[in-house]
Every structure is written in C-alpha cells, then in structure tokens.
N, C-alpha and C positions, 0 to 999 in steps of 0.2 A: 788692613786695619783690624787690631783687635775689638772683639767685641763679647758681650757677656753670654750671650745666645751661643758663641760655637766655642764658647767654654764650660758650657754648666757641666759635661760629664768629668772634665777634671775638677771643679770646685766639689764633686760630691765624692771626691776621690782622695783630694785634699784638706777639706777643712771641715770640720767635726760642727756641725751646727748645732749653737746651744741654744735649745727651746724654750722659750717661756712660757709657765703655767698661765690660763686664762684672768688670772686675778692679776698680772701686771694690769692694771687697764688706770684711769686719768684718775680716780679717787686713792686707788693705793701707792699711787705717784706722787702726789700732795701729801701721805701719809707721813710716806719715807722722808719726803723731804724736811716737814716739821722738824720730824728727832734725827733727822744727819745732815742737815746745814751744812754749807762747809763755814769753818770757823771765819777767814778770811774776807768773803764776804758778803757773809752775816752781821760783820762787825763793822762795815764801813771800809773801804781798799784804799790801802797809801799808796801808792806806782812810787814814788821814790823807794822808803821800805824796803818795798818787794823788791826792787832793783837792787840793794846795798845785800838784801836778807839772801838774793841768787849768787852775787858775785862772792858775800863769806864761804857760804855753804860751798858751792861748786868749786872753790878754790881750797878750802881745805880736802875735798873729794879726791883734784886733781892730783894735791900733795901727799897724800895718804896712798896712792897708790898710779901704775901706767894706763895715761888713758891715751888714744888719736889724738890727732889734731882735727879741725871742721874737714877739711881736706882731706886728709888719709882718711878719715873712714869712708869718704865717698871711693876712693881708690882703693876698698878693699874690701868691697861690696861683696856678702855673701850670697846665700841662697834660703827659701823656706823650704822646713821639711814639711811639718803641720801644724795647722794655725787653727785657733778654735775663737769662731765668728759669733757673734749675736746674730740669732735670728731677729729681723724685720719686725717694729713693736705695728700691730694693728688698729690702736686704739688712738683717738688723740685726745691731748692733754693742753689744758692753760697756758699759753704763756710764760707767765709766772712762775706755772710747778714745770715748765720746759728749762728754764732759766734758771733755777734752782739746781735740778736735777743733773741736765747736759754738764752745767760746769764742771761738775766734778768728772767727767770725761776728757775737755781741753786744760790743756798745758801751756805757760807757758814758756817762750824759748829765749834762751837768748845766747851770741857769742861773747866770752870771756878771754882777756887777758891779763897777763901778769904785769902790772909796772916796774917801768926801768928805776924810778926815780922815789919811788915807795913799795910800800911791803904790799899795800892791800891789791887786789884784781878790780879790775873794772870790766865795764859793760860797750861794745864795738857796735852792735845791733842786736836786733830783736826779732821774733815772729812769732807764730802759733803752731803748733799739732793739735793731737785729737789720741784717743786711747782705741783701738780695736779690739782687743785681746786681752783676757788679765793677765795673762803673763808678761803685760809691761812692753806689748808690743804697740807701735805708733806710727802715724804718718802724720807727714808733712811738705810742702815744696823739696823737690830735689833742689833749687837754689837757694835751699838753708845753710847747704852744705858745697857749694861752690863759689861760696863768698870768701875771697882772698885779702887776706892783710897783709901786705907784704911786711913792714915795720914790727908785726908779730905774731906767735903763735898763738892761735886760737883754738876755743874750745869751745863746742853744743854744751852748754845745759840747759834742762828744762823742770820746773816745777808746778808740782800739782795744786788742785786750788786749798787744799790745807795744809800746803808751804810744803811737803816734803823735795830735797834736790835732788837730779837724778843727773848722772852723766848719760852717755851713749854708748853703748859696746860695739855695737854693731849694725851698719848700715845694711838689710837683709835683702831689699830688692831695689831696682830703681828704674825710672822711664822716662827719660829726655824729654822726648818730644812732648810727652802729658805733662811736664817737671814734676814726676810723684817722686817720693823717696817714704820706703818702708823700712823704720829699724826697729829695733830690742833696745830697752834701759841696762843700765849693767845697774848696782848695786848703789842706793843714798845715802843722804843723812836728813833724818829730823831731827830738831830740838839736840843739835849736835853728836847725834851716835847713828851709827850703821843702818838702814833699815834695806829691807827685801820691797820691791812693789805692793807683793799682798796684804803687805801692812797698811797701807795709805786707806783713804777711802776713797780711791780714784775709780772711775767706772769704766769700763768699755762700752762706745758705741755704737750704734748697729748703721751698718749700711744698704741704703735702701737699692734693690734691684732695679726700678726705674722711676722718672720723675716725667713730670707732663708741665707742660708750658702754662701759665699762670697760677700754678699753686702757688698756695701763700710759703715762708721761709720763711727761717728765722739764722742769723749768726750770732757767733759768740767768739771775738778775737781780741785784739789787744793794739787796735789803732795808736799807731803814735806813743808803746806802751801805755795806754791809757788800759789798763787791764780788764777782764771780763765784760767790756762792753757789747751788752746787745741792740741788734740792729735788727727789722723785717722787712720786708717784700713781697717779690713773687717773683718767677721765674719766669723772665721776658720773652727767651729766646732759647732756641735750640739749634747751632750750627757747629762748622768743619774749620779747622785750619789748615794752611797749607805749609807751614815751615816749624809748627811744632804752636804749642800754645802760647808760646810767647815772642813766637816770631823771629827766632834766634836759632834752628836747629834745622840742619842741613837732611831733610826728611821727603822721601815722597810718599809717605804714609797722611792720609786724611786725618787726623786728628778732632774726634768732640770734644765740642766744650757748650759747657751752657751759661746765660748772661741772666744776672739777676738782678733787683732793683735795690738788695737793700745796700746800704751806707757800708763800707770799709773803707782802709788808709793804709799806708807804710805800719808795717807790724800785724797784719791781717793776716799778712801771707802764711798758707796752711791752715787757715781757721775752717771748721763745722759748718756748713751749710744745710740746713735741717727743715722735713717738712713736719708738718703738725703733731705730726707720732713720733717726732725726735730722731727720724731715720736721715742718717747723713745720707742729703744727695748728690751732697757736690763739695770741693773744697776751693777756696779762694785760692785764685792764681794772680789776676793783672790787672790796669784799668787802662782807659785809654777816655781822652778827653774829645770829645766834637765841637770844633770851633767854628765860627763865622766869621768871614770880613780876611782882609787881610794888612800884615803890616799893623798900625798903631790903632785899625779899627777891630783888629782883632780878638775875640772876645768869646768866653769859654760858654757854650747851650745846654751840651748835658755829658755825664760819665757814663759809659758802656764797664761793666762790672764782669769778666771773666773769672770762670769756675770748671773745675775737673771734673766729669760727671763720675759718680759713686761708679756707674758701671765699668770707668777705666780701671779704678781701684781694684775692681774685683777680678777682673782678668788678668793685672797684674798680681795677684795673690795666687790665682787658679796655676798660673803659667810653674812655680814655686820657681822663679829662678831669676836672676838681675836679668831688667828690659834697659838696652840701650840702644838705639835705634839709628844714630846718628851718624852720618856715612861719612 
C-alpha cells in the first residue's frame, strides 16, 4: 500500500514547494476575494448557460485543432517530471471567503459530442476536478476518463469559474484502485480567442498532508450540474478497501479512503474536499446507500459519502509515473 510517509524523500525530490508569505492568512483572503470575484458567480450561475457556453467553446477547440478522445488519453497516460505544489495554507478562513476563493480552483468537467443530425456538440455527462499546479495541472476521478459511448466520440473539457475552456492534452498519471487521474490542459478559448492557463484567474490548490476524523469540510462540486454548489461536514470515518475504491478493481492492495458527511450527487465526482485552511483533503469518489426492511418494506436510513484521502494523491505525484495497479 502506498503511503505518504515512505514517500516524502521523493516528493522533496520532485516537487518544488511553493511557500507562502505569512500574510496569506483569513483577512487577506476576504481581501482578494472582494476585487477578484469570479465574474460567473458573482453574478448569479445559469447551469444551462454554462452547459451550451462549454459545449460552443470546447467544440470550436476541438475543431481548430487534434485533440483524444476521453478514452485515448487514458490509454496514453504519460508520466511527471516536476510538478510545483502549494504548500499547506495554516491559517483558517470563513466559509464564505473559503467559497469565494477555492472556486476559483474547481473546474468544471464535462464529456462532449459532435451531433449526427445537427452542427452544434452536446453534453453526454459531467463531473468536477480541482487545479494543483498553475501550470494547468489537475485531478480528477480516473472514471472521468473511462466512461465509454459507444454511439460516439467524446471529448474532456473543462472550465474555470470565469468561463475560460480548456481541453485536455494529457492524462499524466493515474491509479485504479484509488480512481485518481492527474492530467495537464492543453491550450483554451475565452470570449472566443486562444488563451494559455496563466491567463485565467484560476488558482491552484493545496493539498493537505493529513486529515483527522471529525474535522469540519467543506466541498465545492457540481451535483446534478448544479454548478458550484457548496456543501459541509466532517470527516466521519477513516478506513481500507479491499477491491480498490470502488469496488471494481482486481487489487490485493489495501486501499484508504475517508467518509464524510457533507452532501454530493452524480456530477461530484472529482470535486475538493477541503478543511478549514482550504487544504484539499480528500476528493469525492462514491456513495453508497444503507437500507432497512426488505422487499417493498425496503427503505433508504442514511448515505455513506467515499473520498480519496489527499495523501493517495501525493504519493501518486511523489511516485512521477502512471499508477496502475490492477492485475
């Protein structure tokens, strides 16, 4: 089983940790936020919109230039050389200035296709990633990218919360049994012309080294594309799987994972799971329902909420190489 303790001399080996100055702290958080809003929603979120505004953009993207399909970039998984992380913020912050601020960190995702029967793309399904890196580096579920349509070819894109689109270049590591997948954006469009990542004002977020059982959470995903919806909790539970995180992976490896309390749905998947300092500690993976009775007295009591703990993420960073586990 990997773990983050008998990796730290590659992660110091690998990944350039970017410090922050002691003035990040909860007042100069609320600052930033005032005058860098993201425009989207600051103003009020359409989920339709935002649906039509992903499928033009990503679709002129596609047509402008050779991208994957969802599929081949999982099948063509590269490797990190070096990745440059946000150090762990120490301080914690409102709510509010969490929810402000993180967004501009999460993306949304969604698969696109071209229709047979008209010009414009459409939308197949959805999920969430998160930003690590400003170089446009991201994670998300590995079954973002092993969602098959057979009737068409599909395409990843994702957009930041001040609407820029991004395709995917490159899926750079990936791990079954945890279902992470780490990739790179290749090049957008906002407000219809070419843009680089650094142009957005998307943020990279930090991930946190460890988390402890009832701290409070917060997430930020896109249930049901209902966009940037935030949800809180605490962190219930700390346990192992035995067939991979989702129960699907042909693994004798132990697998953590942690259970949390707060609310998500279909389109979660890959979303920020964040403690008070806004340090990802986990990302949304599964649910699973606990019922009582059986037959027609059958009847749902509560949702069990599975998450990735940040520490998978960072040993799969540390390792720089695709994790596939799966025998």
């Amino acid at each position: 089983m990997m773990t983050f303790a008998s990796s730290t001399s590659t992660i110091r080996l690998r990944i350039t940790a970017l410090l922050f100055a002691s003035a990040l702290c909860a007042p100069a958080i609320a600052q930033e936020v005032e005058s860098h809003g993201s425009d989207l929603i600051s103003a009020g979120l359409d989920d339709r919109s935002i649906g039509r505004h992903i499928e033009a953009e990503g679709g002129a993207l596609i047509e402008s230039r050779e991208f994957k399909s969802t599929v081949e970039l999982l099948e063509a998984s590269g490797s990190i050389a070096t990745l440059t992380l946000q150090h762990p913020r120490t301080e914690p912050i409102a709510p509010a200035d969490l929810y402000e601020h993180a967004s501009r960190g999460v993306l949304v995702v969604r698969h696109i296709f071209k229709c047979d029967h008209c010009p414009r793309w459409h939308t197949l399904s959805g999920g969430t990633a998160f930003v690590i890196s400003a170089e446009g580096v991201c994670v998300t579920n590995r079954h973002m990218f092993e969602q098959k349509h057979d009737d068409h070819r599909t395409y990843v894109m994702v957009m930041t919360s001040d609407g820029a689109v991004f395709g995917v270049e490159q899926v750079l590591a990936n791990d079954a049994p945890a279902d992470i997948a780490i990739f790179k954006l290749s090049k957008g469009r906002f407000e219809s012309r070419e843009i680089d990542f650094s142009e957005t004002r998307a943020i990279a977020l930090s991930l946190a080294h460890s988390s402890r059982v009832g701290e409070s959470v917060s997430l930020i995903a896109h249930p049901e594309n209902s966009c940037y919806t935030l949800t809180t909790g605490v962190i219930s539970r700390r346990a192992v799987t035995h067939r991979g995180i989702n129960s699907d992976v042909d693994t004798e490896e132990l697998v953590p994972a942690i259970e949390v309390t707060c609310e998500y749905g279909v389109g979660s998947s890959g979303g920020p799971v964040m403690d008070r300092r806004m340090n990802v500690v986990g990302m949304v993976c599964n649910t699973s329902t606990v019922y009582s009775g059986k037959g027609r007295d059958k009847e749902p009591q509560m949702v069990r909420r599975r998450c990735i703990p940040s520490e998978r993420v960072l040993s799969l960073i540390a390792q720089g190489k695709p994790q596939d586990n799966r025998k």
